[in-house]
C-alpha positions as CSV (number, residue, x, y, z in Angstrom):
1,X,53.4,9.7,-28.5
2,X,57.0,9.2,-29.0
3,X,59.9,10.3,-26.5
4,X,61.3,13.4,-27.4
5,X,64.8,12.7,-26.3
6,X,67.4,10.0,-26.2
7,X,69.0,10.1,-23.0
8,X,72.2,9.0,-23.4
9,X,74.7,7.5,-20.6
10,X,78.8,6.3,-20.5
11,X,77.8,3.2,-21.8
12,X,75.6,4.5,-25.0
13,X,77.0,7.6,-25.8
14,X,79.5,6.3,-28.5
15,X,76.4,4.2,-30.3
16,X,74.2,7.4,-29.8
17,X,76.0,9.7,-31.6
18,X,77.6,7.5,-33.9
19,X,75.2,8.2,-37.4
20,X,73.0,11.2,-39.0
21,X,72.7,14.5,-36.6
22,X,72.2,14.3,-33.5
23,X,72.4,16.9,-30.3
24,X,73.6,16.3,-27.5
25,X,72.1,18.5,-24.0
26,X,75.0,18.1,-21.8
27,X,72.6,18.8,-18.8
28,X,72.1,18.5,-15.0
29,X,68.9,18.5,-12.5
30,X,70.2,20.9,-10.6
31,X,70.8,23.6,-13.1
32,X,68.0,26.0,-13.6
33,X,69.1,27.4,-17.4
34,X,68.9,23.6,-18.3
35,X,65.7,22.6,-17.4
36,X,64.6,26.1,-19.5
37,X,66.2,24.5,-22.3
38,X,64.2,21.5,-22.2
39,X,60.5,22.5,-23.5
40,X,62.7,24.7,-25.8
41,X,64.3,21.3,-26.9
42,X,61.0,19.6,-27.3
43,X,59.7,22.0,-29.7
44,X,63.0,21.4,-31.9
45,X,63.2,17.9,-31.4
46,X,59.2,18.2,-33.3
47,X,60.3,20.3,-36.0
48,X,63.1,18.9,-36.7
49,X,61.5,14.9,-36.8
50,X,63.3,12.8,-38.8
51,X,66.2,15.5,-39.4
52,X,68.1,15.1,-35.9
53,X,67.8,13.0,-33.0
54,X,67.9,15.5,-30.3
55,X,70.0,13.7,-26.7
56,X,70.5,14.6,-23.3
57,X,73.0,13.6,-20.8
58,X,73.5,13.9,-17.6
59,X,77.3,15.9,-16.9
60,X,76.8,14.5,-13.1
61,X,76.4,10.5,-14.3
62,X,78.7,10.9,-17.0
63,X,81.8,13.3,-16.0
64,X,83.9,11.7,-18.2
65,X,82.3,12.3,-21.0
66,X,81.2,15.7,-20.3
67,X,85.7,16.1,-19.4
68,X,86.3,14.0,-22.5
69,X,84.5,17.2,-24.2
70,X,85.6,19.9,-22.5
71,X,82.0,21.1,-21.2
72,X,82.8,23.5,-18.6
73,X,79.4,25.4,-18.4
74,X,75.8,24.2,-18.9
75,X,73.3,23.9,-20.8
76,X,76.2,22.7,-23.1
77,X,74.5,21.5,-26.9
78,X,77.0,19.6,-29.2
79,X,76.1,19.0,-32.0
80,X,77.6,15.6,-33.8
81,X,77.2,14.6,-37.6
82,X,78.4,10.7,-37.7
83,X,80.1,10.5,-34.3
84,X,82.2,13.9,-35.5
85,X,81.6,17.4,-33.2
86,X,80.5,19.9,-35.9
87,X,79.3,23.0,-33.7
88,X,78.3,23.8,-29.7
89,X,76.0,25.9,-28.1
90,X,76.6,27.1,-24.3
91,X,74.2,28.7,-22.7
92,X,69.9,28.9,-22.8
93,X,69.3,29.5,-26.7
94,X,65.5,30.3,-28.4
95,X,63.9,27.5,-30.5
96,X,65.1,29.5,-33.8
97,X,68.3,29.5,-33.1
98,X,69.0,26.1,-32.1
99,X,66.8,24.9,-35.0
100,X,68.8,26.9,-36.8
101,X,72.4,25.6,-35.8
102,X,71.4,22.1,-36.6
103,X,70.2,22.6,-40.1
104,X,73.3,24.7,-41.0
105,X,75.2,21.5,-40.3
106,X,72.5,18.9,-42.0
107,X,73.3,21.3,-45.3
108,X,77.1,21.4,-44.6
């Protein structure tokens, strides 16, 4: 079985975004909306294979990216086409409409 998520750090964020879709779950262990979000995740992260590369990353090992992108609340989902923001999410979101959000941007 494959990972589900890339989890992305300071040091890989740049190359982890930089081609197709991907999401980024600006996340922390602490916060109970964001581990909700994660088997939510999963199940996109399988519909979606091959479509987006669904990431996480931690706001509490990389505040200055989480600063750099003005996440201020969490579960925080950027989405990024090429390195590019095209769309966010704050807040816990259902399967649909995450899955949703990322394929209006794939088509876009």
């Amino acid at each position: 079985m494959t990972e589900t998520f890339v989890y992305l750090e300071e040091g890989t964020f740049q190359q982890g975004i930089g081609s197709g879709l991907t999401l980024v779950d600006f996340y922390a262990d602490w916060c109970g909306p964001c581990r909700m979000l994660t088997p939510v995740l999963e199940e996109v992260g399988k519909e979606l294979d091959g479509k987006a590369t669904i990431a996480k990353i931690d706001i509490d090992k990389a505040q200055a990216i989480a600063s750099s992108f003005q996440v201020t609340s969490i579960p925080t989902l950027v989405l990024f086409k090429d390195g590019k923001e095209v769309g966010r999410l704050v807040g816990l979101r259902d399967k649909d409409t995450i899955k949703e959000f990322v394929l209006a941007s794939e088509n876009g």
